[in-house]
N, C-alpha and C positions, 0 to 999 in steps of 0.2 A: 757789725751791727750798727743802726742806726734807728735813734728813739725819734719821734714824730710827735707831734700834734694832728690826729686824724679828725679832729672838730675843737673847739676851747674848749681847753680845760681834760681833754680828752687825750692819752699817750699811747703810743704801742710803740712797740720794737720792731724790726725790720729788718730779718735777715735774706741775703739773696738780691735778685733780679728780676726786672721785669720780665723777663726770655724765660722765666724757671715756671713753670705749674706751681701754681700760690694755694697756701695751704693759710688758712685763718683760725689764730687758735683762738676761745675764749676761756678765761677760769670761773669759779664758782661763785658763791653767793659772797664772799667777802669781795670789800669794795676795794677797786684799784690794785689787784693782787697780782697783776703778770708775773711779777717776779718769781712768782712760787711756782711758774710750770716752765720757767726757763732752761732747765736741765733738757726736758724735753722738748722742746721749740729747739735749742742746738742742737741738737741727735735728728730730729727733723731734716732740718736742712743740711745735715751729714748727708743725707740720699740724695740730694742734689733738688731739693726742693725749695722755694722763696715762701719763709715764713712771716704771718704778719700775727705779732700777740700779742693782742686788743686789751686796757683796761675797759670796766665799764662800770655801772655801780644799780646791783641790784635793786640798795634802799632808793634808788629816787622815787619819786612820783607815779613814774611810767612803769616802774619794777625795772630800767632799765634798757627800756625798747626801741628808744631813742640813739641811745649810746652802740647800743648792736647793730643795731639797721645801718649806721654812719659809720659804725667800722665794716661791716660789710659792704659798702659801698663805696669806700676806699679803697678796702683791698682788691674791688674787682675793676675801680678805675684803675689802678698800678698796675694790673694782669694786662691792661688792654683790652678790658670787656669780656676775657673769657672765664668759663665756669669755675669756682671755687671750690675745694673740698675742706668742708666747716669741720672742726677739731675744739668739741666743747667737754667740759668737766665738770662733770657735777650739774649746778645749776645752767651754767653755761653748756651742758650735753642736753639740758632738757631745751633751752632758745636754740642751739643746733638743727633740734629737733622740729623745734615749732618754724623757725624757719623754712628749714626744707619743706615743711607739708605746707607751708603757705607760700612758696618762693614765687610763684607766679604773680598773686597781687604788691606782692614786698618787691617786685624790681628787679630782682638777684637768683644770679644762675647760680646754681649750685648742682656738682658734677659727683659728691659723694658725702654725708655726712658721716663721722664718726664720734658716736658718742660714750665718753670713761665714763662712768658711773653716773650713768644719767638720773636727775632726780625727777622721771615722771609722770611719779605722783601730785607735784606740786601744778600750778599755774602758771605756764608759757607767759614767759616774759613778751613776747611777741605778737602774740593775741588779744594777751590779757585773761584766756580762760580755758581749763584746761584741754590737753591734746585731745584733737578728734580720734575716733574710732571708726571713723568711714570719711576716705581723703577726696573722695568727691571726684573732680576732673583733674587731678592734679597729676602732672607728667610722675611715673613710677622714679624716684632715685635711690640706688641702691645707697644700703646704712649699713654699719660695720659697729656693734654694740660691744663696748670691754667693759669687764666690770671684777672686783678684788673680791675672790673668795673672803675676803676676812675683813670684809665693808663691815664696819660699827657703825656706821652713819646712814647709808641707804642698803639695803638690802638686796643681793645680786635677783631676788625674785622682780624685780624694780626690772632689769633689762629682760630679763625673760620673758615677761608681761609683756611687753610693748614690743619685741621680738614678735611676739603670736598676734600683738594685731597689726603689725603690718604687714605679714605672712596673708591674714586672713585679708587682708586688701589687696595683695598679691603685689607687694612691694618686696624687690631683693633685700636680704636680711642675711649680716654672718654674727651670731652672739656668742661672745665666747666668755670664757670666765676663767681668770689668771690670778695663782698665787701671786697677789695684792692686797693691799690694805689701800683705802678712799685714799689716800694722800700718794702713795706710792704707783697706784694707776696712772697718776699726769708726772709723774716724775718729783713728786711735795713729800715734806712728810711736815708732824702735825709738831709744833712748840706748844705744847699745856702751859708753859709761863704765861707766853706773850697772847694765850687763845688765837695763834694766827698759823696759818701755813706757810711754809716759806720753802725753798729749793732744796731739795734733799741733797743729801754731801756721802750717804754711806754705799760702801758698794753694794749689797743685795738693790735697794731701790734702786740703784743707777743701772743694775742688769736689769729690772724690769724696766725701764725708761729706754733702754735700748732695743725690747724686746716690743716695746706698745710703737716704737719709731719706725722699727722695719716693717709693724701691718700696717700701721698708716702708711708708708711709703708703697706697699704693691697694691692702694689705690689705682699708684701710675703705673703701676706695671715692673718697678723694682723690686 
């Protein structure tokens, strides 16, 4: 693994090669958090895939859209210009999200989104407002939505929602819903001391982190 500066001030981690299908993970609304979905970014790139997993920081200004768009455009200058498949959590599932439905004027191919417990309800960091309901001209990209039966935080109706409307746009969609809790979806689970998320260490999460790695990975066909 190798940590980076993908813009100042700006870090990700970097596993893999440039020769591997690059997968771009982001985490959620806490700021500068990769660490907490690095279980899962390693099990990733166990399928033979190059992972790149972006901080960025919700609270700025931009909500953070700045920070996304520059890591996504890193990671598809490293691929050598070929399509991404974006791996967002949580808030980061919902910018996955706004991305893919706006990838034409943002610059960046993107080859498959997959979003853990997407939150959205909220406002696309991307945009700035929230997800359209009718994607307009926008090349169809298939989505791949996970979400933790036992979410206390977003509610698995959250992906189902947004499942039916891009159905109803007649965009590929597989939403599935996995004995998970929010944290244990990206391979995190939750510290009530520190209010932060960090890398989960116990075996059950680590069998779902293995288990959320191999549907990301037959993206590509593994």
């Amino acid at each position: 693994m190798q940590t980076v500066e993908y813009s100042p001030g700006r870090s990700a981690d970097v596993l893999g090669d440039q020769a591997q299908p690059t997968v771009l993970m982001w985490h959620g609304a806490q700021t500068d958090s990769r660490a907490a979905m690095s279980p899962l970014a390693q099990r990733v790139h166990g399928h033979g895939l190059a992972v790149v997993l972006a901080d960025w920081d919700s609270h700025a200004d931009d909500g953070g859209r700045a920070d996304l768009l520059a890591s996504a455009r890193f990671a598809q200058q490293r691929a050598d210009g070929r399509p991404l498949c974006l791996v967002g959590w949580s808030m980061g599932g919902l910018a996955a999200a706004g991305l893919t439905l706006h990838a034409r004027r943002s610059g960046v191919a993107v080859a498959h989104a997959v979003c853990l417990a997407g939150a959205f309800m909220a406002r696309d960091p991307i945009s700035g407002a929230p997800l359209p309901t009718s994607f307009g001209d926008e090349s169809p990209t298939p989505f791949t939505l996970l979400h933790g039966a036992d979410d206390d935080v977003i509610p698995p109706d959250a992906s189902r929602e947004f499942a039916e409307t891009l159905q109803n746009n007649d965009w590929p969609v597989d939403c599935t819903v996995l004995a998970a809790d929010h944290g244990s979806i990206a391979g995190a689970e939750y510290d009530p001391t520190a209010d932060r998320y960090s890398p989960a260490s116990d075996a059950p999460a680590l069998a779902i982190a293995d288990d959320v790695a191999a549907r990301i990975a037959t993206v590509f066909g593994d």
